[in-house]
C-alpha distance (Angstrom), angle and dihedral (degrees) to the residues before:
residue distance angle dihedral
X1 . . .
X2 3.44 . .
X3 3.99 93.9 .
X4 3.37 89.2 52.9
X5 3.61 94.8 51.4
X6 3.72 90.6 55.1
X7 3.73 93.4 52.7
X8 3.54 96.6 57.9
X9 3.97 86.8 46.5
X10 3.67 87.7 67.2
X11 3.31 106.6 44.5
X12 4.11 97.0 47.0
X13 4.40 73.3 57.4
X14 3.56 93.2 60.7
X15 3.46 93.3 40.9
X16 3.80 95.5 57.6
X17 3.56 92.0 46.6
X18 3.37 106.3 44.3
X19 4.53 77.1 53.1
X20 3.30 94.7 44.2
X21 4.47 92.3 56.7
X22 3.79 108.9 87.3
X23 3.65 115.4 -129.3
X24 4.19 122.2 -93.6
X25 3.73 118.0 -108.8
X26 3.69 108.6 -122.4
X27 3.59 121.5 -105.6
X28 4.00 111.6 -123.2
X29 4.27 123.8 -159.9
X30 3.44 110.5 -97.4
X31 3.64 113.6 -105.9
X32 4.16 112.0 -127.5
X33 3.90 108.8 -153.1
X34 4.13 127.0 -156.8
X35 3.87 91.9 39.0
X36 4.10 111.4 149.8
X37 3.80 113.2 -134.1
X38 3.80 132.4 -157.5
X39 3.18 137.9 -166.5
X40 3.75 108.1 -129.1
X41 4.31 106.9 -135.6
X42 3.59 145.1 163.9
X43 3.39 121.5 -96.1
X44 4.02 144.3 165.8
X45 3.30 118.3 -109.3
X46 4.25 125.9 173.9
X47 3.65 113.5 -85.0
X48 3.96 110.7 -138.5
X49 3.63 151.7 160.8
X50 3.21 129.1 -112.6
X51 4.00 128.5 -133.5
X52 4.07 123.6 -178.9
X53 3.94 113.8 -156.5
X54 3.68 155.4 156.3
X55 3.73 129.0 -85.6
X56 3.94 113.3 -135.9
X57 3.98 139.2 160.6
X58 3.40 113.4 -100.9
X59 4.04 88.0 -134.6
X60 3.73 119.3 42.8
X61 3.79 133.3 166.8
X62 3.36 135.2 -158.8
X63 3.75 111.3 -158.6
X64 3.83 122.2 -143.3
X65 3.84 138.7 -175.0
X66 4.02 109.7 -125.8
X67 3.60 96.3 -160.7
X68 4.14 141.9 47.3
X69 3.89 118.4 -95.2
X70 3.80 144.2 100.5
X71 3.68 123.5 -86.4
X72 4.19 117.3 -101.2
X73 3.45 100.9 169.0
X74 3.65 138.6 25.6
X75 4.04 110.6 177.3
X76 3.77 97.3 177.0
X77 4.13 139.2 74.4
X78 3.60 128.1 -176.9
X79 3.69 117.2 -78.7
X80 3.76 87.6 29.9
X81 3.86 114.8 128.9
X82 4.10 122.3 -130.8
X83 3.42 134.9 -179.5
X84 3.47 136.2 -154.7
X85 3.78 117.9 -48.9
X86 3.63 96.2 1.3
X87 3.92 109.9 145.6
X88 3.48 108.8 -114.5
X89 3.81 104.0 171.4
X90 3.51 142.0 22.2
X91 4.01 126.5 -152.2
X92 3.84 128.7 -171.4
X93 3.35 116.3 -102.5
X94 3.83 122.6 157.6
X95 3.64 96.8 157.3
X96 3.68 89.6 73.9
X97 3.57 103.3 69.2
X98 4.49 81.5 58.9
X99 2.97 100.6 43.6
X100 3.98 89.7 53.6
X101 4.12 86.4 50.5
X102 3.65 90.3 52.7
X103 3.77 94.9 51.3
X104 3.34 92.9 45.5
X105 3.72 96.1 52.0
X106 3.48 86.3 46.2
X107 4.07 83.6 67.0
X108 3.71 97.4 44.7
X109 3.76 87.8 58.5
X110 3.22 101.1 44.5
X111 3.93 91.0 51.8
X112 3.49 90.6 56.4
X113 3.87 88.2 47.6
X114 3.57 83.2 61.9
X115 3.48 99.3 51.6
X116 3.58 90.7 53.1
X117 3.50 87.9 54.6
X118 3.80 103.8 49.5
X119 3.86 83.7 51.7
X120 3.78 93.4 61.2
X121 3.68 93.3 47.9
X122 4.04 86.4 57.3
X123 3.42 87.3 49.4
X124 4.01 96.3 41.9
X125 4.03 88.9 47.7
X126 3.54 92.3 49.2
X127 3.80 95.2 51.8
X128 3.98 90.6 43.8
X129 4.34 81.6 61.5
X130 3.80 95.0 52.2
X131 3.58 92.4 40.7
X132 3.72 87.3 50.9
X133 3.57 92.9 44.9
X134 3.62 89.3 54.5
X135 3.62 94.8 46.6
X136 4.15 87.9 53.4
X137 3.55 89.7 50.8
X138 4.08 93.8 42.6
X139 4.19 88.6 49.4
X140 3.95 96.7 55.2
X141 3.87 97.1 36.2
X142 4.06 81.7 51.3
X143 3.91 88.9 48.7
X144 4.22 90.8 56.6
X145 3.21 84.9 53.8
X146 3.46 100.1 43.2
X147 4.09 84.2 59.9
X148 3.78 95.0 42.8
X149 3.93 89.5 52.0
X150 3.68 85.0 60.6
X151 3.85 94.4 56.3
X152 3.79 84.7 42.4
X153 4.23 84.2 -127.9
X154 3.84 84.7 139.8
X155 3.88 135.3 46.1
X156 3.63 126.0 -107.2
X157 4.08 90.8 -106.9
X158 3.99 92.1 56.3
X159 3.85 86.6 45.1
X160 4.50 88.5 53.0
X161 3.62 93.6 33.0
X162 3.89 84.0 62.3
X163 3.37 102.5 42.3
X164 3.84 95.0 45.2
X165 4.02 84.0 55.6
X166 3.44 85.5 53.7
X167 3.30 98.8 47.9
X168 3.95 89.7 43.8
X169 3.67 91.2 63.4
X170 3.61 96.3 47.7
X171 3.39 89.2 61.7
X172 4.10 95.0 47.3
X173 3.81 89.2 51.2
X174 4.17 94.4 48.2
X175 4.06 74.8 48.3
X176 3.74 104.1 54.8
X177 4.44 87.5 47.5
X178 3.91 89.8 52.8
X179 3.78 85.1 49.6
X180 3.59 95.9 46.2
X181 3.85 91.5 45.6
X182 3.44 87.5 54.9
X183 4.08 93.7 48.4
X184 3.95 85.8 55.0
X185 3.69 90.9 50.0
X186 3.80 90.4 50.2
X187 3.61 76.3 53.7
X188 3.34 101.7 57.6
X189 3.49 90.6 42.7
X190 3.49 95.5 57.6
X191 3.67 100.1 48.0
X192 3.75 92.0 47.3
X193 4.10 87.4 58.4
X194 3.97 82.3 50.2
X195 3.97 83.9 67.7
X196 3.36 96.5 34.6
X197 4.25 88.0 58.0
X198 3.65 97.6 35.9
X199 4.07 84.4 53.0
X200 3.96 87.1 51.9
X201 3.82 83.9 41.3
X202 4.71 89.6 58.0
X203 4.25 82.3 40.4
X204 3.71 99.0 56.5
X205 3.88 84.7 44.4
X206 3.70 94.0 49.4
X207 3.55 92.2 41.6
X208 3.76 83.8 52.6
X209 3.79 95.8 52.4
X210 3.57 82.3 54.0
X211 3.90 91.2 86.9
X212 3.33 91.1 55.3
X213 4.30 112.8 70.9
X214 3.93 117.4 -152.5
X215 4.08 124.4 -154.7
X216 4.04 93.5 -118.9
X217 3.74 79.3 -163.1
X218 3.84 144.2 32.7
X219 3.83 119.7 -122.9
X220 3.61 132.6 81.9
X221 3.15 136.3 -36.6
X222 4.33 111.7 -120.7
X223 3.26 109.0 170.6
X224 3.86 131.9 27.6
X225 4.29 106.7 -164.7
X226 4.05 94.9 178.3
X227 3.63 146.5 36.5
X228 3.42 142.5 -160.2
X229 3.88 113.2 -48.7
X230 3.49 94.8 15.2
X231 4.18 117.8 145.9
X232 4.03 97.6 -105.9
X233 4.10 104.7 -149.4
X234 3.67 120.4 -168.7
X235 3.99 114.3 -101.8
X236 4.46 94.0 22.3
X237 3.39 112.8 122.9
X238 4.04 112.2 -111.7
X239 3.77 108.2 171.5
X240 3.98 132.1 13.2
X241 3.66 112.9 -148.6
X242 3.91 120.9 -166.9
X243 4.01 121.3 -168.0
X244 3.62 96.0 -138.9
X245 4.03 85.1 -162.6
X246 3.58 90.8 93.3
X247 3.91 139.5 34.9
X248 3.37 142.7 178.0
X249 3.80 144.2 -166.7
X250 3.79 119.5 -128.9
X251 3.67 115.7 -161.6
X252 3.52 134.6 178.8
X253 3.49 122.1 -122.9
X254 3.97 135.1 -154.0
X255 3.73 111.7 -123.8
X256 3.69 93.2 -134.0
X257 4.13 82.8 61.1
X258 3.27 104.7 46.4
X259 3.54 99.9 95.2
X260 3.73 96.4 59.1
X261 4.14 91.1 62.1
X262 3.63 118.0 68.9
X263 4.01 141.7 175.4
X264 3.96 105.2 -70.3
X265 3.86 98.7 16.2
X266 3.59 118.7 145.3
X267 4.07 129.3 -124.2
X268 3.22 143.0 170.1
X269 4.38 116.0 -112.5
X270 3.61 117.2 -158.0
X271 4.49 105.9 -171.1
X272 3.17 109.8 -162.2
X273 3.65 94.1 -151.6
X274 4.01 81.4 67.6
X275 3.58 100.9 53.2
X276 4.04 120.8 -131.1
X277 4.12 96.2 -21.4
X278 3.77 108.4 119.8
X279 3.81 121.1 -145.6
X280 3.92 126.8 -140.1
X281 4.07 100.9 -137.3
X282 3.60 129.7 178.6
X283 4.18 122.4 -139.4
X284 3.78 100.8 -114.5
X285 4.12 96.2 165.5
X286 3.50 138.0 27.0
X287 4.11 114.0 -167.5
X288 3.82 98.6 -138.7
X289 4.19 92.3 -163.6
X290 4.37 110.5 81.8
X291 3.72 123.4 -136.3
X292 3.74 95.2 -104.5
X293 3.91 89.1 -141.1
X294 3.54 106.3 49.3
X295 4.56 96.4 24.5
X296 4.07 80.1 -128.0
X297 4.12 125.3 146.6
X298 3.32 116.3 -147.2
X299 4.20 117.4 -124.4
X300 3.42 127.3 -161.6
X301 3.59 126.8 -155.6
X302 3.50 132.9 -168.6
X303 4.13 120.8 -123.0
X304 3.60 115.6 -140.2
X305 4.45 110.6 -125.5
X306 3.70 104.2 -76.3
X307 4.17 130.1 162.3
X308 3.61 103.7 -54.6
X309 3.95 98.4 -141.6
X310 4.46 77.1 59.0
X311 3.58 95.0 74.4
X312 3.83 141.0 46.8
X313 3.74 135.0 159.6
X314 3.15 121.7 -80.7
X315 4.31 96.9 31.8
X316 3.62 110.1 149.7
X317 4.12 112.5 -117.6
X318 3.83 140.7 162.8
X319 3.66 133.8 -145.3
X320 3.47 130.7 -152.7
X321 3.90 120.6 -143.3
X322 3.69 109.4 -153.8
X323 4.10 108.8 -135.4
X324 3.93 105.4 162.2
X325 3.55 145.0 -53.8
X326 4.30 127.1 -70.7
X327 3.78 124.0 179.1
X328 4.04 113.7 -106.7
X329 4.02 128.2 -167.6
X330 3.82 94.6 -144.0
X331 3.83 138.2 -175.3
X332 3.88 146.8 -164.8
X333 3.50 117.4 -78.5
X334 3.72 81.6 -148.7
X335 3.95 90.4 52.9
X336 3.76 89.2 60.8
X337 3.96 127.1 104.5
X338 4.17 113.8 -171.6
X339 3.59 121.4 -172.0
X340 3.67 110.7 -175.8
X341 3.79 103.6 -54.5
X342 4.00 94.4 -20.7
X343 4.12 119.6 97.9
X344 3.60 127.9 -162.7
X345 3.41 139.9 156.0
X346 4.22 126.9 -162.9
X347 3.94 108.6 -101.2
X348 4.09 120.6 -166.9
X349 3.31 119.4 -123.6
X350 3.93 116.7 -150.8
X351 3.71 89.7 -98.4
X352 3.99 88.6 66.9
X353 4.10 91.0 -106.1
X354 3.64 125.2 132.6
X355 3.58 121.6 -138.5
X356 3.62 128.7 172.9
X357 3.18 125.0 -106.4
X358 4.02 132.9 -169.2
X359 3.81 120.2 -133.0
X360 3.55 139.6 168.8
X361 3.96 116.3 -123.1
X362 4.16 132.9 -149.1
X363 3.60 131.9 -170.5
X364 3.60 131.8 -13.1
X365 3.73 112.5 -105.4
X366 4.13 100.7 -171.9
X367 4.12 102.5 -70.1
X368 3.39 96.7 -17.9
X369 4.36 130.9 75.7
X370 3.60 130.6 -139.2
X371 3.90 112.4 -123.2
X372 3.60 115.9 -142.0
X373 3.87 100.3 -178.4
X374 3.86 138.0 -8.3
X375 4.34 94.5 64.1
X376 3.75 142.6 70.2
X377 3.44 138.1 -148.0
X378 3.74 109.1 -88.9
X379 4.15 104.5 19.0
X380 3.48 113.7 127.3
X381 3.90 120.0 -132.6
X382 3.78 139.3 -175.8
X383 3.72 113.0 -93.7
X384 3.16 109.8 -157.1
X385 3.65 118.3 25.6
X386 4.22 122.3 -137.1
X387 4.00 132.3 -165.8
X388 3.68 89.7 -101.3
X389 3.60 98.6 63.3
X390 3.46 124.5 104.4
X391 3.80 140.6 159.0
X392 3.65 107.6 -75.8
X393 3.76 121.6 13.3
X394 4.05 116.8 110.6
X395 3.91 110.2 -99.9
X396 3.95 124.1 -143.7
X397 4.08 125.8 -174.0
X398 3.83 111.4 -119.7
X399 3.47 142.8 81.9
X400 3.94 109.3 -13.0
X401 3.81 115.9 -110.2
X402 3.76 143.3 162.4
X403 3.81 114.3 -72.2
X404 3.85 107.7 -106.6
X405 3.35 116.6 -129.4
């Protein structure tokens, strides 16, 4: 009796003071003002293909020594800038300056060769007019006696000692042409070696200039194969000049793509040397022989004048071929939170709360992603995401303040 006494005891106790406690106000989610929300939609974006490339000057040069000889000056670095003409390198060469001596002699004499020769055509024309003369005066004495023969007024020995005078200066005038011919053939000769040394004369020169190693181009200079006191052979590369005036992009392109890009097509060139702008280029050449190892085409597409210092050969860049339109469910890149390899972004719930959510993203469509999986059409999200938001409180859009707590 008296246990059971004692049992009701304690449970009238617990009875008063579980009355006697006042109730708990409820705790409510904080509410996280200043939040920007979007309505997540559909929308058609330009379908593409993607190319990744080269950048390279439309105009390069490689510079090479033609002759033999070490190298006594070098005037240029890489990065330096050259124009056209500007001696770059300098080679020994002493047999220049001899062989230029030679050639030049080789004039002289052949100048006074010609001298020589006009002399002895002065000379040969001069005894071609006497021997004429003689041959004039030979001919009519011969026809006198030609006439007196007839009459028989003179002997038959006057009548041949004429005509063998005759005859002898025939043969003195037929000699003085042949010897005039030949002075004018001397002639020729002689001003034909004139040419021939005065040619040697322009080689030794040019042979000279040899050892001295013009930019055929301005631009830069990228790449700098010798120094000072290096052996210089005829045909190795020395110097490569770039004209920085003028780049282009080389991509490579799939075979089975190829015939969606043609001459004068437009895409859109991302360097990334210049960060996130995106270049308008035009297709200006289309390789038509395929890398037999990876069945590629090479494109080339041409870069629109930017800062020169900006781009160099050999920048990596990518160029998007436009192909058609697809429909995208896109976000924010400002909306989006990454922790190592997970992505989420804060979606609103009809009750005004933001939860995170996980998703999986696509391409980059300017400052916005594509989102593959993770959102629907329709669901509203927060844009642009701010230290005080965290999974769970309510979100408003105004003025940006404190989450209450």
């Amino acid at each position: 009796m008296k246990r059971m006494l004692l049992i009701a005891t304690l449970v009238v106790s617990f009875l008063v003071i579980a009355c006697s406690k006042k109730p708990e106000t409820s705790q409510l989610s904080p509410i996280v003002q200043g939040a920007k929300i979007e309505t997540v939609k559909t929308s058609s974006v330009d379908d593409y293909y993607e190319a990744v490339g080269t950048v390279r000057a439309k105009t390069s040069s490689v510079v090479a020594a033609r002759i033999m000889g070490n190298i006594v000056s070098l005037r240029v670095r890489e990065g330096d800038r050259v124009r056209t003409g500007q001696t770059l390198v300098e080679i020994e060469n002493r047999d220049a300056p001899v062989q230029i001596q030679k050639a030049q002699a080789g004039v002289r004499e052949s100048n006074d060769a010609l001298e020589e020769a006009e002399r002895n055509i002065r000379a040969a024309e001069s005894a071609r007019a006497a021997a004429r003369a003689n041959e004039s005066l030979a001919s009519s004495t011969f026809n006198r006696y030609q006439e007196l023969f007839n009459r028989q007024s003179v002997s038959p020995q006057e009548f041949d000692e004429v005509r063998t005078k005759m005859e002898i200066a025939m043969a003195e005038t037929q000699r003085a042409e042949r010897m005039l011919q030949a002075a004018r053939a001397r002639q020729n000769q002689m001003l034909g070696r004139i040419d021939q040394a005065r040619a040697d004369v322009s080689n030794a020169r040019i042979y000279a200039g040899y050892s001295r190693i013009a930019s055929p181009i301005s631009g830069v200079v990228v790449a700098k194969n010798v120094d000072v006191g290096s052996m210089a052979t005829p045909g190795a590369p020395l110097l490569t000049i770039e004209n920085d005036a003028n780049y282009q992009l080389e991509v490579s392109v799939q075979e089975s793509q190829l015939n969606k890009i043609h001459l004068g097509d437009q895409a859109r060139v991302t360097i990334e040397a210049l960060g996130n702008q995106e270049l308008t280029c035009s297709v200006v050449e289309i390789v038509p022989t395929a890398d037999p190892n990876s069945r590629s085409y090479t494109v080339k597409l041409s870069l629109p004048n930017v800062t020169p210092q900006q781009l160099r050969s050999g920048l990596y860049g990518k160029a998007r071929f436009i192909s058609g339109a697809r429909n995208v469910l896109s976000v924010p890149w400002k909306a989006i939170t990454q922790n190592g390899q997970l992505v989420s972004v804060f979606v609103v719930d009809t009750s005004g709360t933001a939860r995170m959510r996980l998703i999986t993203t696509g391409e980059k469509i300017g400052d916005r992603v594509e989102v593959l999986s993770g959102l629907n059409d329709g669901e509203q999200i927060v844009s642009e995401i701010f230290s005080q938001l965290k999974d769970g409180p309510r979100v408003r859009e105004g003025q940006q303040v404190a989450a209450k707590q």
